[in-house]
N, C-alpha and C positions, 0 to 999 in steps of 0.2 A: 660933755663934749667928746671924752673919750668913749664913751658908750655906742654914741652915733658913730663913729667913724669905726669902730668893728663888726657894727653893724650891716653899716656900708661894704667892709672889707668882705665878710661873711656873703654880703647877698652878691658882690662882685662874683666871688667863687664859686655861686651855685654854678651848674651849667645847666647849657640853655637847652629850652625845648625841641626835639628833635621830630621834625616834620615829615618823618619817611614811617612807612609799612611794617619797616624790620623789627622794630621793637613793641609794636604790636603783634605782630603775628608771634615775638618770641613769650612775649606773656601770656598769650594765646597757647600757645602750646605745655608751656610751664600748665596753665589752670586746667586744660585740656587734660593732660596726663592726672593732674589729682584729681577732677572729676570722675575720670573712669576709675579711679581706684579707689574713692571715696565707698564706704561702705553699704548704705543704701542702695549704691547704683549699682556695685558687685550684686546685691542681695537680688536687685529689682531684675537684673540682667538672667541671673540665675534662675531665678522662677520664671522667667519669661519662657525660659529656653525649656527647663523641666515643662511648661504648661505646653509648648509645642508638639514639642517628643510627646506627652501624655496624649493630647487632643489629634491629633494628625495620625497617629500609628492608626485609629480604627474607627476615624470619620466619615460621615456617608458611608460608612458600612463596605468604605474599598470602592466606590462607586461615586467618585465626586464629579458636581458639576463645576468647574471653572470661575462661569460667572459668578457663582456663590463661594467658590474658596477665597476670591481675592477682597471681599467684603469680611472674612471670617477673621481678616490679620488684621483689621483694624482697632479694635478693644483692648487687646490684652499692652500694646505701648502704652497706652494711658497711665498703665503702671509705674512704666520706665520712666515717663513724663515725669510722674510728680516726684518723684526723686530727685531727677534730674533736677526739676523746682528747688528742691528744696536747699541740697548739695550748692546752686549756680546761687541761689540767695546767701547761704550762708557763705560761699566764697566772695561776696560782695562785700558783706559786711563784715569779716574777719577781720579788720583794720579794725573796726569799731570795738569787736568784742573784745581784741589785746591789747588796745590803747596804743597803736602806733600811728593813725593817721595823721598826726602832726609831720611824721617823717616824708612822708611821699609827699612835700614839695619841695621837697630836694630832688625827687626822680627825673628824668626825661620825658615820660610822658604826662600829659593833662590827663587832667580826671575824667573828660570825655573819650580819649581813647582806652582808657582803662577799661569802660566800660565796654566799646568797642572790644576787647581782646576778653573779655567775659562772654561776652555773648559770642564770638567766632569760638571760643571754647567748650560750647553747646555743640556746633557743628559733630564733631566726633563720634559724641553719642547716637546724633541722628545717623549716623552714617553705621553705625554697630546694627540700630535698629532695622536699617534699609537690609543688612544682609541677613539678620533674624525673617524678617517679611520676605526676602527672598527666597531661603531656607524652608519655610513655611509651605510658602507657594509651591515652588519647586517640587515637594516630597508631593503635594495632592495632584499635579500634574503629571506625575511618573507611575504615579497607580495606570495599573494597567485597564482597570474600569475610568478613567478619566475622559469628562466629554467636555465641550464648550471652550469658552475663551473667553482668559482674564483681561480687565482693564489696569493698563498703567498707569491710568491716573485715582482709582477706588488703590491699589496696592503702596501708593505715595503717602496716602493721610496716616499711615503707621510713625513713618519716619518726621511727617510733618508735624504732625500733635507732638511727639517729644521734641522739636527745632521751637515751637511754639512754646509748649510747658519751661526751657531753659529758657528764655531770653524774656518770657514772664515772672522768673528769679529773681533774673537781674535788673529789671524796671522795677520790682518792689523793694530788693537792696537799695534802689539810688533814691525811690522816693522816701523809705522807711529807714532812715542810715541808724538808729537805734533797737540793740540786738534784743532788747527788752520789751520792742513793740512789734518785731518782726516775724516771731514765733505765733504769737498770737494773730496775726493776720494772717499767715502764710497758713495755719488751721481752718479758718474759714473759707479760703482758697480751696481746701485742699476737699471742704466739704461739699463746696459746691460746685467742684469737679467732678467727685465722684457721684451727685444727684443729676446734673448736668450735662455728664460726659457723654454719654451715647442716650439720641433722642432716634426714637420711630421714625420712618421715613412716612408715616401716614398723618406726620403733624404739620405738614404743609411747608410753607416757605421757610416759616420761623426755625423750623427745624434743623434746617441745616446749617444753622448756627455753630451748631454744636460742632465739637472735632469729628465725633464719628455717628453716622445715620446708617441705621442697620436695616431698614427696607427689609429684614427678612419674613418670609411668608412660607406656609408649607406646602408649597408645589414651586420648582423652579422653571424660569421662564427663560425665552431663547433669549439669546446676548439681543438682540435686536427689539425685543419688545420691554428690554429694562425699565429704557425711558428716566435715569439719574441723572444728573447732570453730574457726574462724578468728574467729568477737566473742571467746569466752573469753582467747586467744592475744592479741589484743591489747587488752585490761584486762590481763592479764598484763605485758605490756608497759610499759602508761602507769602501772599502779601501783607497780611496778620501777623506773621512773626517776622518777617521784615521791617512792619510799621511800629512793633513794642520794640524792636533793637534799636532802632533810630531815636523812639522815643525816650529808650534809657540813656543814651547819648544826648540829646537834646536837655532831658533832666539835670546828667552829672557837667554841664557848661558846651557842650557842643553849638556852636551858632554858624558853620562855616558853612558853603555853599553844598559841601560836600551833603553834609548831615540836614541842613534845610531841605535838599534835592532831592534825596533818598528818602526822607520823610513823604513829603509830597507823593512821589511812585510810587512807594508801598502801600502809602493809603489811598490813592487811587487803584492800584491792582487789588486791595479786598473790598474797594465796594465794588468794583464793578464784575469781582467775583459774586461779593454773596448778595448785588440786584440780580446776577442772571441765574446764578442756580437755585434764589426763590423762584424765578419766574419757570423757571425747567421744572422747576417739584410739582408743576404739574402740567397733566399731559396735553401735549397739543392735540388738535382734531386728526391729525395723521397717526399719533401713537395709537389713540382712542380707535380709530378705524383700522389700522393691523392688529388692537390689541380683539376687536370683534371678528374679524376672519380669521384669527389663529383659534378662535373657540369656538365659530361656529362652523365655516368652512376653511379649515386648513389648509395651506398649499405643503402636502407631504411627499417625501418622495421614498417610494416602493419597493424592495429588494424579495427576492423571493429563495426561501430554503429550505430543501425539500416540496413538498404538494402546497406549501401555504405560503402567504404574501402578507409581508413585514413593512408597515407605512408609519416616518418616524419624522421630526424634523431633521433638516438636516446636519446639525447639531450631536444629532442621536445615532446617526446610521450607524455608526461601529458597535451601538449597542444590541442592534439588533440579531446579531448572533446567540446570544447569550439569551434573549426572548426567545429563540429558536429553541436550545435545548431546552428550556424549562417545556415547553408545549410538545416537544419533542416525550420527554419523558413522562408525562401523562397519558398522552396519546399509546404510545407504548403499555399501560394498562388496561386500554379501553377494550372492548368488545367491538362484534358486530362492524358495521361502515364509519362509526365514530373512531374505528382504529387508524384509518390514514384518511378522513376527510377533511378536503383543505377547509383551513383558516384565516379569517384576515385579521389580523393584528394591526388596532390604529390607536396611535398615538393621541391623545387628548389630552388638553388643558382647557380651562377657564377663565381667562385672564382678564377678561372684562370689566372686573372690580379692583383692579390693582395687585400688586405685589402683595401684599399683607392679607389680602382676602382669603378667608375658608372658604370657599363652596364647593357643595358635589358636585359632581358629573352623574346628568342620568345614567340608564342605563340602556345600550343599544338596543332599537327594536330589529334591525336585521338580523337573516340569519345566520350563526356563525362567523359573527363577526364578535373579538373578542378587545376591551379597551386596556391599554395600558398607558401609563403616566411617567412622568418624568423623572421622580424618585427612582432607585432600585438598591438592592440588597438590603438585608435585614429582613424586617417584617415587609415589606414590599415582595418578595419573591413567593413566599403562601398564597400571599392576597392575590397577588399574579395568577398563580396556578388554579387556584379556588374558580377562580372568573373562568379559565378555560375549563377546567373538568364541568362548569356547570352549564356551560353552552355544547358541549359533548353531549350531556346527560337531558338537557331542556332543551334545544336546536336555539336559545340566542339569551341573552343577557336578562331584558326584559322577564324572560320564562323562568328566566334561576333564582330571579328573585322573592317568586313568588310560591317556590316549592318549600313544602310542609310538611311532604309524606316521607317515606323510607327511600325513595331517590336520593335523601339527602344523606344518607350512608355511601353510598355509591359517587355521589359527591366527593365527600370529603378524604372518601377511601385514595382516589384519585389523585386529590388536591396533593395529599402526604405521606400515601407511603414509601414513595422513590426518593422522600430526601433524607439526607444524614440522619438527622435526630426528629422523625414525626412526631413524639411525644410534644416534644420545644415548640415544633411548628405550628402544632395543634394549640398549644397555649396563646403562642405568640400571635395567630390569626384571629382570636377571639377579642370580643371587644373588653373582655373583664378579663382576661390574662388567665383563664382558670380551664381543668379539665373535667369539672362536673357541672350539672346542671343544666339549663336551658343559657343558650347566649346567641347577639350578635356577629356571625364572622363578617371581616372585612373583605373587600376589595375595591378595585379599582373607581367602581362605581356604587350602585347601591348594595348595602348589605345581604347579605342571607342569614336563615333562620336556619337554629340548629335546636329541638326542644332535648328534655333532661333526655327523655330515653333514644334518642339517637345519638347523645353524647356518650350513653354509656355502652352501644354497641360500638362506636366509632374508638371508643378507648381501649376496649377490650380488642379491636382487631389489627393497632398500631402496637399495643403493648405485647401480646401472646399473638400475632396472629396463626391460625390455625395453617397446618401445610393443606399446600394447592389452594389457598385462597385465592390468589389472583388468576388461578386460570377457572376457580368456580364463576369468577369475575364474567370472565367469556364469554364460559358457555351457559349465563345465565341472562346475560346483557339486557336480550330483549323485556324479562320479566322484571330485571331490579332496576331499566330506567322507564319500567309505564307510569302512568299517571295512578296515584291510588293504589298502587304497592305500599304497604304497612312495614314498619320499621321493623315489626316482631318478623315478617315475612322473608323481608330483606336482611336480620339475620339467622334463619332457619335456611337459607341459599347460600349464605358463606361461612355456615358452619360455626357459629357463637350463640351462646344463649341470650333468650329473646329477653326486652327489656322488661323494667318491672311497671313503668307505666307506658299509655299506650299515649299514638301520636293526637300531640293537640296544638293546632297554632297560635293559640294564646297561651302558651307558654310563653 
C-alpha cells in the first residue's frame, strides 16, 4: 500500500511534457555543438578543406569551366556525410551505451522530439559544408581563365548528401537502439555508400539515385546543352532527408498531425523528384536537336584579333584572346605569306553522343581554318599550336595530318619553340609522353605523325638550338614547307646533324 502511494507521489512530481520548440531547438544545439566537435567530423572537415586547397589551386590547369566546377564539389561531402552518420548515430544511442535511458522519462521532452532535436542537430554541419562548396566554387570562378555558368542547384547536393547521411544516423539509432548491433550495421552502410555513392550520369534514370551523378566526360559542353535535371536531383535530395527525419520521428513515438504531415510531404517531394529527374536523364527531342547543331552547324559568334577571326560559343568569347596569342606566336616564326595570313579559329564539339562520350573531331577540310575545343591549358595549348603551325605549313588541317616528310620538323619547330619549356611541350604533345622515337602528336583533331628521325632533329633543335635558327626558318620557308622535303634535308637548312634513319611513314 505504501509502495503504491510513493509511487503515485513520485509520478505526481515528474513534470509535464513541454509542448513548445524551445527545448528542442535547445537540445538541438547542445548535440549540434558536439557534433561538430566530435572527432571524426573535425577529421572529416579537415580533409575536406586540405583536399580543396590541394585540388582547386591547379584544376583545369587555371582554365575552368563553371558548368564543370560546380559538379566537382559534389564527392568529396560524402566524406563529411559518413561521419556525420556515424557521430548523429552514435549520439542517439549514447543513452544505450551508458545505461541511462531509464532516466529521460523524467525529462520534458518525448522521445519523438528528441529525435527531432537529433536530426535539426545535423543541420549545422550541412551548413559548414554549404560554405566549404561555396569556398570551392568561388576560388574556380575567380581564376582569371574562368568561363561558363554554375548551377545552384548541381552545387546544393554537397550540403544535401551530408543533411541526408546525419538524419540517416539517426533513423538507425531509433531503429537499432542496441550499441552492440549498431556498429555493425552502420559498416555496411557505410560500404555501400562508398560503392554506391557517386554513380555515372550515363546509367540512366536509375542513376540518380545515388547522392551524386558525375556525368563527367572529356570535352565540356555549354551550360545549355547539359541536359541534367540537376533542380529535380536535388528536391530528390531535400525530400529524402526530410522524409528519413520524419521517419526517425515516427520510429521513436511521434503520431501527431505535425510528424504524419511532414511525412507525407517529404515523401511526396522525393518521388516526385526522383520520377522527374529519371525521366530528365534523358534527353528530350529538343536537347537531342541543339545537341546535333552544336556539332554539326554551330551558332558561333566571331571576334576578330589582328588579321584572323576567332568563332567561339558564347560561353568562350573572353577566351578567345588567349587563342589569339598562342597563333599570334607561332605565326611570328613562320616565313614567307604564312607570317601574317589570316586564320579562322572555330570552336568545335561533338556532343551528339552525350556527356560521357569520347569521340574525335575530324579534321577540317578548309583552308586555314584551324579547330579548337573547349578544354584549355596544360596539354591543350601544344596540341593547340601543333594544329595551327600545321595548317601554316600544309594550307588546312586535313593536309597536316597526313604529312610524313621533313615538313614535319618545320612543324613542330613551330608548334614549340616560343614556349617556356619546349622540351616539356614536346613530351607532353605526344601520345606516349616520350622524347625519342617514332609517336602520335596530338591535337585538336586528328593526330600527326612524327617518325624516330624527325624526333631526333626536332630534339636536337629545342634542346641546343643552333643561333639564327629561326630566321634560317625564313629564309628557307619556301623549301622546308614543300611537299617531299626529307627530314635529313630539313635538317641541313637549320643547321643540325642530319638523322640517323631516314623518313618512313610506317614508323
Amino acid at each position: 500500500m505504501s509502495t503504491a502511494l510513493v509511487e503515485d507521489s513520485v509520478s505526481a512530481q515528474a513534470p509535464a511534457r513541454e509542448r513548445g520548440v524551445r527545448p528542442v531547438l535547445a537540445l538541438a544545439r547542445f548535440e549540434a555543438r558536439r557534433l561538430l566537435l566530435s572527432i571524426p567530423v573535425v577529421i572529416a572537415f579537415v580533409a575536406y578543406v586540405a583536399w580543396i586547397v590541394w585540388r582547386t589551386r591547379e584544376s583545369w590547369d587555371g582554365y575552368p569551366a563553371l558548368q564543370d566546377a560546380d559538379r566537382a564539389t559534389q564527392s568529396m561531402p560524402m566524406l563529411v556525410g559518413l561521419a556525420v552518420l556515424l557521430c548523429a548515430n552514435r549520439a542517439v544511442v549514447r543513452s544505450e551505451r551508458h545505461g541511462t535511458e531509464e532516466h529521460f522519462s523524467v525529462l520534458v521532452l518525448e522521445p519523438w522530439r528528441r529525435a527531432a532535436a537529433h536530426a535539426l542537430s545535423v543541420v549545422p554541419t550541412a551548413l559548414l559544408t554549404a560554405v566549404c562548396v561555396a569556398g570551392q566554387f568561388g576560388w574556380e570562378a575567380l581564376k582569371p581563365g574562368a568561363v561558363g555558368h554554375g548551377s545552384p542547384a548541381e552545387l546544393a547536393v554537397g550540403p544535401l548528401t551530408v543533411l541526408a547521411f546525419g538524419v540517416l544516423g539517426v533513423l538507425l539509432g531509433q531503429l537499432v537502439r542496441s550499441a552492440a548491433f549498431a556498429a555493425p550495421l552502420l559498416v555496411v552502410v557505410l560500404l555501400l555508400t562508398f560503392v554506391l555513392g557517386t554513380a555515372p550520369g550515363g546509367g540512366g534514370g536509375l542513376a540518380w539515385l545515388a547522392p551524386a551523378v558525375s556525368g563527367a566526360g572529356p570535352d565540356t559542353f555549354p551550360s545549355d546543352l547539359l541536359g541534367r535535371p540537376a533542380a529535380w536531383h536535388a528536391l530528390y535530395l531535400a525530400g529524402a532527408a526530410l522524409c528519413v527525419a520524419f521517419l526517425a520521428m515516427t520510429v521513436a513515438g511521434g503520431r501527431g498531425a505535425f510528424v504524419r504531415s511532414g511525412l507525407v510531404l517529404s515523401l511526396a517531394a522525393a518521388v516526385t523528384g526522383g520520377v522527374l529527374q529519371a525521366g530528365g536523364a534523358t534527353p528530350s527531342p529538343e536537347l537531342t536537336a541543339a545537341r546535333e547543331r552544336a556539332s554539326v552547324r554551330p551558332e558561333l559568334s566571331c571576334v576578330e584579333h589582328g588579321p584572323s577571326k576567332y568563332c567561339a560559343f558564347p560561353e568562350w568569347q573572353p577566351r578567345t584572346g588567349t587563342w589569339a596569342g598562342v597563333v599570334d606566336s607561332v605565326q611570328s616564326l613562320a616565313g614567307g605569306s604564312a607570317h601574317d595570313r589570316p586564320l579562322v579559329v572555330r570552336q568545335r564539339i561533338d556532343a551528339r553522343y552525350g556527356l560521357e562520350a569520347d569521340t574525335a573531331i575530324p579534321a577540317l577540310t578548309d583552308a586555314h581554318q584551324v579547330t579548337v575545343g573547349t578544354a584549355w591549358g596544360g596539354n591543350r595549348v601544344p596540341e593547340f599550336s601543333s594544329a595551327v603551325a600545321a595548317v601554316l605549313v600544309a594550307g588546312s588541317e586535313a593536309a597536316g595530318t597526313e604529312i610524313c616528310d621533313g615538313r614535319m620538323v618545320t612543324v613542330m619547330w613551330l608548334s614549340l619553340s616560343w614556349q617556356d619549356d619546349p622540351m616539356d611541350a614536346l613530351r607532353r604533345v605526344r601520345l606516349d609522353d616520350s622524347v625519342t622515337g617514332s609517336a602520335l602528336v596530338l591535337s585538336p583533331t586528328d593526330g600527326l605523325t612524327m617518325t624516330e628521325g624527325q624526333t631526333d632533329v626536332v630534339r636536337h633543335l629545342l634542346e641546343n638550338p643552333p643561333a639564327g635558327v629561326g630566321a634560317r626558318v625564313k629564309a628557307h620557308w619556301a623549301e622546308l614547307t614543300a611537299p617531299g622535303v626529307t627530314t635529313a634535308r630539313a635538317a641541313e637548312l637549320l643547321g643540325v646533324a642530319a638523322p640517323k634513319k631516314a623518313d618512313s611513314c610506317e614508323d
